[in-house]
N, C-alpha and C positions, 0 to 999 in steps of 0.2 A: 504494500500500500504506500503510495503517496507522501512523501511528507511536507507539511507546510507553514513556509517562512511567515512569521509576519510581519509586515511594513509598516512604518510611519510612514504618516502624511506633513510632506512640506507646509510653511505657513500661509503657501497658496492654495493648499486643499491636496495639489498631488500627491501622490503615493510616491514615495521613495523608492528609487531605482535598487535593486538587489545587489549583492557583492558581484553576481556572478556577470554583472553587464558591466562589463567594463571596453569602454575603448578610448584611443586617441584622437587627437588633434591632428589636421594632416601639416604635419612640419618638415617634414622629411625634403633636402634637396631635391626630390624625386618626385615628390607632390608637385613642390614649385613650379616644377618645369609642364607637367602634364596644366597646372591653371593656367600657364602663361602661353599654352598651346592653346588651351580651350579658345582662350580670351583673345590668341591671335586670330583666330579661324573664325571666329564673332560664334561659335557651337552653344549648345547646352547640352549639361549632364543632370540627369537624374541622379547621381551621387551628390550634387550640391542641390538641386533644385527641391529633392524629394526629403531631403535632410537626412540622406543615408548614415546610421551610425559608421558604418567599414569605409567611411572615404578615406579615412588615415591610412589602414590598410593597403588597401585598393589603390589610391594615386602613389602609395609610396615603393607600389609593385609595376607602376608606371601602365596600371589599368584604369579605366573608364567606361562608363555606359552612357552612349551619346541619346540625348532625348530630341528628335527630331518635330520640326512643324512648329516651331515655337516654343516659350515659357508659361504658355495663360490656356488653360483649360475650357470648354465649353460645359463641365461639368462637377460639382461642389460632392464633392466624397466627403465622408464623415472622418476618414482617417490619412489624407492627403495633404502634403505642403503645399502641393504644386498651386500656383495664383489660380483663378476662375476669374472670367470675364470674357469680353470681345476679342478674338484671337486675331492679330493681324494679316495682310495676306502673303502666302506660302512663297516661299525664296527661292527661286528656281535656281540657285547654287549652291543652297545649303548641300545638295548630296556627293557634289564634287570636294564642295571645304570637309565633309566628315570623314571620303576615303584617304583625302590627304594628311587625314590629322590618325588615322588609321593606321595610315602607309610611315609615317614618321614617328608613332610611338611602336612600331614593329611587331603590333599585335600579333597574336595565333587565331587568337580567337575572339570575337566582337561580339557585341551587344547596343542593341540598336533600338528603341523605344520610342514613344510620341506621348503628349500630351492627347487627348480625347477633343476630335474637330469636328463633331456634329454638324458646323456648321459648309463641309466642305460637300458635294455631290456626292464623293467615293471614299470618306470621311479620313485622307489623308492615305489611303490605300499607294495610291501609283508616286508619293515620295518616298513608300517603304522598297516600291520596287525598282528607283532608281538611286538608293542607294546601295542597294545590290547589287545591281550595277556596275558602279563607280567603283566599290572594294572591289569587286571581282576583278575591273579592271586592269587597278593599281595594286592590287594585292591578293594575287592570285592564290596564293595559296593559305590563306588568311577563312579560317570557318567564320561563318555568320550566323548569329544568333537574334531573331525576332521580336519584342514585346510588345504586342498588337493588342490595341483596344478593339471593341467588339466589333465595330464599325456601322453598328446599329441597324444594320440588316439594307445595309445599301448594295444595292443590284451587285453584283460583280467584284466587290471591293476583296474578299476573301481568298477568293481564288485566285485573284490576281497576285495578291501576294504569296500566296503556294506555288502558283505556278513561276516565281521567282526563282524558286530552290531555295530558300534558306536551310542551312545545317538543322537548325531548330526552328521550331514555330514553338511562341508560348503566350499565353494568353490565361492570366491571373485570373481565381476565380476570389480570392480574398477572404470570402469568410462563410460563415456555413447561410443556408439559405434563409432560415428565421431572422438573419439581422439584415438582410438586404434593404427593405426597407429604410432603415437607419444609416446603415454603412454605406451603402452605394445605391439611393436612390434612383437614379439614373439608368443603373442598368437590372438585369432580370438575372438571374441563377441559371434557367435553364435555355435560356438564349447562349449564356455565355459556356453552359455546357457543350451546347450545340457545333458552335463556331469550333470548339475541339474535336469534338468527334469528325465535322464537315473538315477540317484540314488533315486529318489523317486519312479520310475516305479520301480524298483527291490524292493525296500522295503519300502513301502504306510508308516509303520507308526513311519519312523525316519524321526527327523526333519530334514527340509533341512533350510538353512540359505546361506545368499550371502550378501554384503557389495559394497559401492559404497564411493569414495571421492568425492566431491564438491569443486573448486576454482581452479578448476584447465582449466578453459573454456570454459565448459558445460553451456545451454542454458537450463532456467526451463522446457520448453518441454521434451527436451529431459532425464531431469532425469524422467520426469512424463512417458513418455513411454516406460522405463526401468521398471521402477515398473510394467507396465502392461505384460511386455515381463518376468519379476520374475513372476507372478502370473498364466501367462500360463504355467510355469514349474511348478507351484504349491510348490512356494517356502511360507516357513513359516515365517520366521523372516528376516529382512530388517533389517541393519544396514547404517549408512550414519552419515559422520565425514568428518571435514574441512583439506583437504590436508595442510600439512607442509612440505616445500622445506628442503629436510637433508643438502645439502650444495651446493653450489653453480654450481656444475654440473650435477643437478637430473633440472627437469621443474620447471620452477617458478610456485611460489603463482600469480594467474590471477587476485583472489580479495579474501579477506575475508569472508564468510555466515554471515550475520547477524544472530544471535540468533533466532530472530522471523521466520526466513525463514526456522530454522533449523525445528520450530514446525509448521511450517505449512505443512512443508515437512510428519511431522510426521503425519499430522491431514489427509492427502491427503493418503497415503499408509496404513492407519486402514480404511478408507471409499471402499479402492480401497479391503482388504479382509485377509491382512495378518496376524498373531496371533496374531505376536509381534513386534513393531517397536522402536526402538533406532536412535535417531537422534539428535545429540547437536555437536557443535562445536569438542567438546575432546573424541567421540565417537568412536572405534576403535573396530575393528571384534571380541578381545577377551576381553572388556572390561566389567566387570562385569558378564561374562560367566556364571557363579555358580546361581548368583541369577536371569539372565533370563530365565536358565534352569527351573528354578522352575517356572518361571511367566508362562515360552510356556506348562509347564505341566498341568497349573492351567486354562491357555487359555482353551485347548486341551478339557479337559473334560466340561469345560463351555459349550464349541461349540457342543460336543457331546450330553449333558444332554438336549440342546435345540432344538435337533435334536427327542428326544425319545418321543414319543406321552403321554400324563400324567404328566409330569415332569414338 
């Protein structure tokens, strides 16, 4: 069973961050230079914009996750940094500045995201595919990893982006369905189930990936039949990380994960059938991307090799 911390609350009412969250400041030389790449390329990252705790990490390993189509959201998430308002209109060079900034920090493997553009026709669909593009281009042998919003069921937007190739398509389902309402207004549960299951049926053998937060007032059931409702889409990699409140007007922290919960979580979704599963407290949809590309490719063939008769 379980055991459980208890926290104070700060004199603003929050709940006190646990010992076991702990991260850096991004100071590192190596940061520097990845912000001052950002900052020349005029880019955004979801590492700063989302208020990623691992940017210390992450820019000090000379990674980034570019968030394409602008800073300002068409959509108010209950648990998102990212601004909300009138989005300006699309850069028709943003996708060449991003392979460049791709090709010059000498990725492996990228990570390529949007703010939510409702208000576009193909809701930002054909800049996800011309920055596919552009790295394919410049950086051919550079994997490419997707974070697509739903794109709210606009004609063709979906498939366009599969029929890209991305290495990975993944597409956040955030939290179990009972908080939808609250959490992510905007969008639907089984819409977004959908769009997982519809990029795996067009293209069997890119991975699909999806991510969920925890602490935000989710009941273990209902993450446990989430996983099952991932597996019916015949999603590959699971990811599940401990919501942090950005500031005091996103939804509170409900409680903490304890750590063990986080691995049992994990122990329960590899029995349940997925390749790959990521799940600790500081766990984030593009944390460590590069190297679980490699783990799902290693999975991949495993699964297969045990499939071939003799082997």
């Amino acid at each position: 069973m379980a055991t459980v911390t208890v926290l104070e609350r700060r004199p603003d009412g929050l709940l006190r961050k646990p010992p076991w969250i702990r991260v850096k400041a991004p100071t590192s030389e190596q940061a520097a230079e990845v912000r001052r790449l950002v900052r020349a390329k005029s880019l955004h990252t979801v590492c700063e914009e989302a208020a990623c705790p691992n940017i210390g990490e992450c820019w000090g390993q000379r990674h980034a996750t570019f968030m394409i189509l602008g800073d300002v959201c068409t959509r108010a998430c209950a648990f998102c940094n990212v601004k909300t308002g009138k989005p300006g209109p699309v850069d028709p060079d943003e996708p060449r500045r991003v392979a460049e900034a791709v090709a010059a920090m000498g990725l492996e493997h990228v990570v390529i995201t949007s703010v939510d553009r409702d208000d576009l026709p193909d809701g930002g669909a054909h800049q996800f595919v011309r920055c596919i593009e552009e790295v394919r281009r410049s950086s051919p042998g550079t994997t490419i990893e997707v974070l697509t919003p739903d794109f709210r069921n606009k004609p063709g937007a979906l498939e366009a982006v599969v029929a890209a190739r991305p290495d990975v398509f993944n597409h956040n389902l955030e939290t179990v369905p009972r908080l939808y309402r609250r959490i992510r207004p905007s969008a639907r549960y089984f819409h977004s189930l959908w769009v997982l299951w519809r990029a795996k049926e067009l293209a069997p053998d890119i991975f699909t990936k999806s991510g969920i937060m925890v602490g935000l007032g989710e009941e273990r059931e209902e993450v446990l039949q989430v996983m099952d409702d991932l597996r019916a889409a015949r999603v590959d990699f699971l990811t599940i990380g401990q919501y942090l409140q950005p500031t005091r007007r996103h939804h509170p922290v409900v409680r903490y994960v304890e750590p063990q919960e986080f691995e049992d979580y994990a122990r329960i979704a590899r029995a349940k059938g997925f390749l790959l599963v990521a799940s600790s407290p500081l766990t984030r949809s593009s944390h460590h991307a590069g190297r679980d590309f490699r783990r799902l490719q290693e999975a991949r063939r495993a699964q297969l090799s045990a499939h071939v008769p003799g082997s």
